[in-house]
N, C-alpha and C positions, 0 to 999 in steps of 0.2 A: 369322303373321297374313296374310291375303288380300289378296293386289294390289288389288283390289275394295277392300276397307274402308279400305287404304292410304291410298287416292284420294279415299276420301269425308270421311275425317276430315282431309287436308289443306283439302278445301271447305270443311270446318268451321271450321278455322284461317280460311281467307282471309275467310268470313264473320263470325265476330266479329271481325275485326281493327278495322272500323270503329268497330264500340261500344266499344273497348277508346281510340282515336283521338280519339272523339268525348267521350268522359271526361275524357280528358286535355284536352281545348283546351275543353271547358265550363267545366273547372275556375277555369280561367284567364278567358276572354271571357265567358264567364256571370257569372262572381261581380263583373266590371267591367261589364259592362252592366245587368245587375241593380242593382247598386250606385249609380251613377247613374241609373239609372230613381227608383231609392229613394228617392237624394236629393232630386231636383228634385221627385217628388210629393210625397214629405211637408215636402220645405220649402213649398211652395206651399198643401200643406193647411195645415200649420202657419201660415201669414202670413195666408191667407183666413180662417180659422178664427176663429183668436185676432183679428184686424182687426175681422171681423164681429163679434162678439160682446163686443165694444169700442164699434161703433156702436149693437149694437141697446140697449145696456144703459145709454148715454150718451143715447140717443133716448126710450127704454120713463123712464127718471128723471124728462127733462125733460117729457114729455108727463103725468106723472103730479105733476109740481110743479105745471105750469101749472094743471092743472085743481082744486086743493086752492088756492090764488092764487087764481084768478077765481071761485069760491065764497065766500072769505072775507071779501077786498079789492078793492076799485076800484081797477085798476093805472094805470088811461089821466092822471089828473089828476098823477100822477107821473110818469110816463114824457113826458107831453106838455113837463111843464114845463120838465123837463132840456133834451128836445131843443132847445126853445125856447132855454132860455138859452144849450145850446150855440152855434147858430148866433148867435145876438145877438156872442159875441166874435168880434174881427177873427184875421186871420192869424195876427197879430204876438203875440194872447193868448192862442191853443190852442195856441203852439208853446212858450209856460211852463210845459207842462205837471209834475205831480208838484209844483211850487214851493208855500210856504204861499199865496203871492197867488193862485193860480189855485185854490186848493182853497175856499178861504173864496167865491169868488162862488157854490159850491155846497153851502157847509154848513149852509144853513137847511133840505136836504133830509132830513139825515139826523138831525133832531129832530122830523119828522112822524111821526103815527102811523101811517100809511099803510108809509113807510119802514124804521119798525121791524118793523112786521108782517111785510110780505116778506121784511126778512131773517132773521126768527124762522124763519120756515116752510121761506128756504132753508138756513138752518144748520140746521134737525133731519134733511133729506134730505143735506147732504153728510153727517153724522156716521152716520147710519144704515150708509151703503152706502161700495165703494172705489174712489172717486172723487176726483180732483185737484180738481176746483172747480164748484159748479154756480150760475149768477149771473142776472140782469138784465141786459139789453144789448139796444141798436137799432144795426141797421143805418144808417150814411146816407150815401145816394146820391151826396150834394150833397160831401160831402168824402171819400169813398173811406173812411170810417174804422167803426169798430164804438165807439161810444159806451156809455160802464159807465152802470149805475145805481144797481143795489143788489148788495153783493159780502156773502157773510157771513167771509170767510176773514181770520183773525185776524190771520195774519202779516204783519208791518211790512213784508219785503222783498218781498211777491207781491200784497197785498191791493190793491186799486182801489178807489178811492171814486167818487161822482157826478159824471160831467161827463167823466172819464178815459175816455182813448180809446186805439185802439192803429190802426195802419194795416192794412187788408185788404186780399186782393187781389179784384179784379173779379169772378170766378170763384166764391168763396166769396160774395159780397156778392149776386149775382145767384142762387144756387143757393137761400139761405135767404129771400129778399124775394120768387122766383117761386114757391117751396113754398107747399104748400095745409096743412100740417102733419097729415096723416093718412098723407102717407107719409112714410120716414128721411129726414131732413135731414141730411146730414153734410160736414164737410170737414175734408182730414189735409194738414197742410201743417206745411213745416219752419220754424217762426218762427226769428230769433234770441233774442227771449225766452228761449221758453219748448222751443226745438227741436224735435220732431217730437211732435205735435197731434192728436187726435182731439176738435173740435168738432161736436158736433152738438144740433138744439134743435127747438123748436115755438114759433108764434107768437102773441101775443096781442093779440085782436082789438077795439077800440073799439066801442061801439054801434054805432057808422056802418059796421062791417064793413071796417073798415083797419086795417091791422099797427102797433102804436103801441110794441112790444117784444117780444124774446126771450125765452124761461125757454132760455139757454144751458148745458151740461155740457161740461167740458173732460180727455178722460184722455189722458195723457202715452205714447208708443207706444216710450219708451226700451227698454221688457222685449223689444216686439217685434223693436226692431231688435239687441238681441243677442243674446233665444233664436237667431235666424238666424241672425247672426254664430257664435257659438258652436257653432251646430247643425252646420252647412257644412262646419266648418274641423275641429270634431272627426271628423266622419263621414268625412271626404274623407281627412285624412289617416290614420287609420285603416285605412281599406280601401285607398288605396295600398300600405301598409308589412306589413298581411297579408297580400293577394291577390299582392304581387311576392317577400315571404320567406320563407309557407308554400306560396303556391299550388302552386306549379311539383315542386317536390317531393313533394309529401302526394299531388296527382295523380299521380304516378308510381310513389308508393309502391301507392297505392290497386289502380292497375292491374296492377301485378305483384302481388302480391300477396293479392290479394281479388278483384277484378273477372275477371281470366281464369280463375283455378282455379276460381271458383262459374260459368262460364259454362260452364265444359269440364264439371263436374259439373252441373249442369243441362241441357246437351242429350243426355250419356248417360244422364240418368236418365230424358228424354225420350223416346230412343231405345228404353229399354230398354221403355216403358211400350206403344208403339208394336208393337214385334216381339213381345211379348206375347201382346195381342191381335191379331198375326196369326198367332201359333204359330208364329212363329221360335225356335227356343231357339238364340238364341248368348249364351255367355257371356263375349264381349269388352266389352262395352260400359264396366266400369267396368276392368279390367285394363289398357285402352290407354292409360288415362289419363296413367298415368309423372308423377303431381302428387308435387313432391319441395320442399314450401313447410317441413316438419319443425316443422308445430304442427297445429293441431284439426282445417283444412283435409285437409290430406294422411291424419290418421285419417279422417276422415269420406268420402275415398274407398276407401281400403283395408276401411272397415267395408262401405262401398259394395259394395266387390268381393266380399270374404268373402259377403256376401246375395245375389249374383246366382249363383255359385258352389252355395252351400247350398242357393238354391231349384232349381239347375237338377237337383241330385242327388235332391233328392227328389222331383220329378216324375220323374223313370227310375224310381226305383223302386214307382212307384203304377202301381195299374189305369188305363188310360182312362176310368171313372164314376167312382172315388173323386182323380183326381186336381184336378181342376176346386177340389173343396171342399177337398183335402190342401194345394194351394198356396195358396191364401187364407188357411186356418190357419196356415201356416209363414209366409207373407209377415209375417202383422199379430204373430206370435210374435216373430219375429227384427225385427221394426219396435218392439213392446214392449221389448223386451231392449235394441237400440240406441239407442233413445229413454231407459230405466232408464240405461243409460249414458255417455250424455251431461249426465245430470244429477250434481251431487251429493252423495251418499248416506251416505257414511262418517262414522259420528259418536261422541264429538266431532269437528266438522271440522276444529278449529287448537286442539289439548292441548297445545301448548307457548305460546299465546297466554292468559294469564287476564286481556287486557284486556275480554274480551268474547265472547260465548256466540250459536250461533245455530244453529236448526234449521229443517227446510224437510220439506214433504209435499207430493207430486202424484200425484192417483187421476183419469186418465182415464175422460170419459164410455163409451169405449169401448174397443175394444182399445190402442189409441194415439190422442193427446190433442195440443193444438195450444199448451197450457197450459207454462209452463216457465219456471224459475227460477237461476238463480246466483248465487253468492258467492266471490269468491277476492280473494288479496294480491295490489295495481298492484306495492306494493313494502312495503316492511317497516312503515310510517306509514298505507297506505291500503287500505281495504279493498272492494271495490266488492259493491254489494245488487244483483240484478234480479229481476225480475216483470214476465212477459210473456205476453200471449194473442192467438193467433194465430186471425184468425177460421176458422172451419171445423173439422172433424172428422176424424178418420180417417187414413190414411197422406200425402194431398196437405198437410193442417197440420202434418203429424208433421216432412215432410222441410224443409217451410217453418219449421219450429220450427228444425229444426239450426241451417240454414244464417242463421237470422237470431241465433238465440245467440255461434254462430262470429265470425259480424260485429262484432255488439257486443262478444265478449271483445278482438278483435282488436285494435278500436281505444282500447279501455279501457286497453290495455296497453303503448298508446303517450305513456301517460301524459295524455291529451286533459280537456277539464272534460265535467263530464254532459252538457250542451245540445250539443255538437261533438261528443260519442259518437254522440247523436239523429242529430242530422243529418246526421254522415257517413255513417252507417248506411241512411240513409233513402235519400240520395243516390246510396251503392252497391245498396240493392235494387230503387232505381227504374232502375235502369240497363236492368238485365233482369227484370222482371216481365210476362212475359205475360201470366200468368191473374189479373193484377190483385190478388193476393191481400193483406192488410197484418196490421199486429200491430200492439197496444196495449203498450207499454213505461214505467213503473215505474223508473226508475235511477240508482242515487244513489251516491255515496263518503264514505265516512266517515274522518277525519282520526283517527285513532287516538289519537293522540297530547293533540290538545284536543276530541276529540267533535265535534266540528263536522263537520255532515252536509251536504254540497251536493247537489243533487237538481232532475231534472227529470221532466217526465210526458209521455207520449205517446199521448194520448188514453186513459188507462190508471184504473183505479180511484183512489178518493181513500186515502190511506195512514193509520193510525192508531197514534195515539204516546201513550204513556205514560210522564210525569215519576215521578221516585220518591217515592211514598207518595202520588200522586196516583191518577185512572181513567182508563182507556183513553179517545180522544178525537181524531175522526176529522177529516184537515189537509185539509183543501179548497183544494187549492193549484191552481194554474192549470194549465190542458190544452192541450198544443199537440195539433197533429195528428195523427191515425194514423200508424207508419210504415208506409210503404208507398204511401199514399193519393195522396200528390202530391209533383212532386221539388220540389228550392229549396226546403224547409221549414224554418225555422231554430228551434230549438229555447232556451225562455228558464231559467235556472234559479234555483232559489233556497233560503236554509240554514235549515239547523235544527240547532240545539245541546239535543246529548244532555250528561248529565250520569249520573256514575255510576247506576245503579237505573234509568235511564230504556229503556224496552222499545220496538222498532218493530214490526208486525205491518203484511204487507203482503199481500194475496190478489188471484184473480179473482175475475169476476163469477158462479164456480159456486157462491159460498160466501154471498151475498145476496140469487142468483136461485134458490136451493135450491126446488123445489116441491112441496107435498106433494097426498095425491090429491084435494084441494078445491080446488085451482091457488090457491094461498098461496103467497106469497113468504116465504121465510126472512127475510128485510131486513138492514139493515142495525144496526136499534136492536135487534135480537135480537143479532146477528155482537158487538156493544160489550158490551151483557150477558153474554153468555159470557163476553168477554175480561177484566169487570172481576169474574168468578166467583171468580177465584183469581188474582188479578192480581200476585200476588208473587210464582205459582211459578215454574221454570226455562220459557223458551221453550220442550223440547218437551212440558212438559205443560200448556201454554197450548194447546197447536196439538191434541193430546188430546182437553181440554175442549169447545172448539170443533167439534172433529167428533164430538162424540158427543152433543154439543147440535145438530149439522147433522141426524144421523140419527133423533135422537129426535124430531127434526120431520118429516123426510120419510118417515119408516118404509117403507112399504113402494114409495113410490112409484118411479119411474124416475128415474135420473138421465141430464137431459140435458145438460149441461153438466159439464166437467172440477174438479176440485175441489182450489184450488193454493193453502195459506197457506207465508209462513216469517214467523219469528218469531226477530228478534237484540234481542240485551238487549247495551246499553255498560254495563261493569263500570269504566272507569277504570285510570288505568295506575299498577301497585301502589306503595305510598310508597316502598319500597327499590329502585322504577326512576326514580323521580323526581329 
């Protein structure tokens, strides 16, 4: 090899050394800062949120009692009276309060009909809606206290009768007497009562245009203070005890591992893309490589080398005019065939497994496709699904197809859950993605043993599952993001339990954006119709049926888009393994 190229590929080295650095210590300071960023907003959304909508719905009650009240009932000759009689006792007789004596000088209140009314109207609004208490109550000035009037609340140990008072503070007493009651009135204060309080109300006004009482709501803010409690304490210590016992590790696995072989294979395939089109033929670019990782990685440079190798001999042997169009054909040939082979293919795939049957098709839009799928054993119990579309066409998705299959097998195989395959994945291909490129990912494992299928989505089509002796019937489960699109994506997941008979079918979007030459869409209620044609037979004459109900739609049209179902059927695990 060339002292020259010696020289350049150490540059190389010292240039990605950072992003390999920078990996490693994001892994760590990212996921902690990140993490507390996390915390403190959404505990803050969570305590605003949930507050707010504790006030406005405490506010929106009583605005809508009082005004159903001052339509039905004259409040003022009741309300006046209370407070009257209030003040009429001395010191020494408001401080009796709850005792039978001090309740009888107000029980002539609660045999008027005025009395009864309100509290009719207010017990139909507490019962309706879920609310602690919604009552009658004045402010007063003169003794610091919120004066009860009419309560409807049944209970012996909470309920308040006429003339009952409780002590407020300043603050509350001034915020609800200076309100104009058109905007929220509220206050949250920690009683010892009643503990921490969300009071809020609207006032009602006399003919003469004065406050003669509240239509008060009271909701108890116990939930909020231990969602947060709770929220905090799980969150926090959580990301402590994973970020300090996987972090540090899985970063390092990550970057030996993954990160620098797909980087060294990346800027020679860069390079190589480069000398090309300036009619350099060297054929070092993937041979220098010496990747010695002894899984897909290390083939997928070696397959690397063999192609650069193959294409350089068959440009010697072409003309000058026929070689231009000889290597384009040989490039996207030997890009079919490597691409054929990284899939796949062999089937039955698992004849010594009869827990379960699966078959799988990919027919590029073009010569090579960005479309791509797998299935293999984590370990004897788990069986991992994929379905992946990589956006774009042609050899730039094809290589983009490897290298994100590789990823994903990689970390599948570290035994990871669906949503942490997503994500590490995302994380490693965001590392180095220049050309921005991403893929839609599909990924799930299935528990062999009890069917139970854990499953996540990556911006990816909706999957379609069929119980046994039922029809096909597509799971509209939740979509995280592209991978690719953005790093820090975290990925959520969620099960489905297969039972013996029950079939999964999973495709791209070449198999519902099918078009024929009237720009129809094949769809999606057509893709289920096929699939519930023959719903009983083996996976691959399900995936059969489908394409020949694809083609009999688009007849003679163009296919623009790559065209990728697989189809696993759980059989259950035979009685004499049981």
């Amino acid at each position: 090899m060339p002292k020259k190229r010696v020289k350049d590929m150490g540059a190389f080295e010292r240039k990605h050394y950072s992003l390999e650095v920078k990996a490693f210590r994001s892994t760590i300071k990212g996921a902690i800062i990140l993490g507390l960023a996390a915390l403190l907003i959404g505990l803050g959304i969570y305590t605003y949120t949930l507050v707010h909508q504790y006030i406005t719905e405490a506010f929106n009650l009583s605005k809508s009692a009082a005004a159903i009240l001052q339509e039905t009932v004259d409040i003022e000759p009741l309300a006046t009276g209370i407070i009257k009689d209030y003040h009429a006792l001395s010191e020494t007789e408001r401080n009796e309060l709850s005792t039978d004596d001090y309740r009888e000088r107000f029980s002539s209140y609660t045999k008027r009909d005025d009395y009864m009314m309100i509290r009719k109207v207010l017990s139909d609004f507490a019962n309706a809606v879920d609310i602690d208490d919604i009552y009658l109550a004045m402010y007063d000035r003169e003794t610091g206290a919120l004066v009860y009037m009419v309560d409807p609340d049944t209970d012996s140990e909470t309920m308040v009768m006429p003339g009952d008072w409780d002590s407020v503070s300043e603050k509350e007493m001034n915020d609800f007497l200076n309100g104009d009651g058109k905007k929220e009135i509220y206050s949250i204060e920690n009683t010892e009562k009643y503990g921490w309080l969300c009071t809020s109300g609207v006032p009602i006004k006399s003919s003469g245009g004065e406050t003669v009482a509240f239509v008060l709501s009271d909701i108890s803010l116990a939930n909020v203070r231990n969602g947060m409690r709770g929220f905090f304490w799980s969150y926090f210590l959580g990301m402590i005890i994973i970020v300090n016992l996987v972090g540090i590790l899985m970063a390092k696995h990550m970057k030996k591992k993954l990160a620098h072989p797909i980087n060294m294979i990346s800027e020679a395939a860069q390079k190589y893309a480069d000398d090309r089109r300036n009619g350099i033929k060297d054929t070092n670019h993937f041979s220098s490589l010496n990747i010695r990782t002894g899984d897909e990685i290390e083939n997928l440079s070696l397959i690397m080398e063999k192609m650069e190798c193959d294409l350089t001999e068959y440009e010697e042997n072409l003309t000058k005019i026929t070689a231009e169009k000889q290597r384009i054909s040989t490039e996207l040939s030997l890009a079919t065939k490597i691409q054929a082979d990284m899939l796949p293919s062999i089937y039955p795939a698992f004849p010594e497994r009869p827990e379960f049957d699966i078959y799988a098709t990919m027919d590029p839009a073009k010569e090579v496709g960005g479309d791509f799928y797998d299935f293999f054993l984590v370990d004897e119990d788990h069986l991992c699904l994929v379905m992946a579309d990589v956006a774009g066409k042609g050899v730039p998705a094809a290589l983009f197809m490897m290298a994100s299959k590789i990823i994903l097998a990689n970390n599948a195989m570290l035994g990871k859950t669906p949503g942490q395959i997503l994500t590490d994945t995302n994380a490693a291909i965001c590392s180095n993605n220049r050309e921005e490129m991403f893929v839609t990912v599909w990924l799930g494992i299935l528990e062999i043993s009890t069917g139970k299928l854990t499953a996540a989505n990556a911006g990816h089509e909706y999957p379609v599952l069929r119980h046994a002796d039922g029809e096909f019937e597509l799971i509209k489960d939740k979509h995280g993001f592209v991978i690719g699109g953005f790093d820090g994506m975290k990925y959520k997941e969620y099960e489905l339990q297969m039972k013996p008979g029950t079939k999964l079918f999973l495709y791209t979007d070449g198999v519902p954006e099918a078009t024929n030459a009237e720009k129809e869409l094949f769809g999606t209620d057509r893709m289920i119709e096929s699939l519930n044609k023959n719903a009983d037979a083996a996976p691959e004459e399900i995936l059969k049926q489908v394409r020949t109900d694809v083609d009999g739609f688009v007849k003679e049209a163009e296919q623009f888009d790559d065209l990728t179902m697989l189809c696993a059927e759980y059989k259950g695990v035979p009685k004499n393994e049981q």
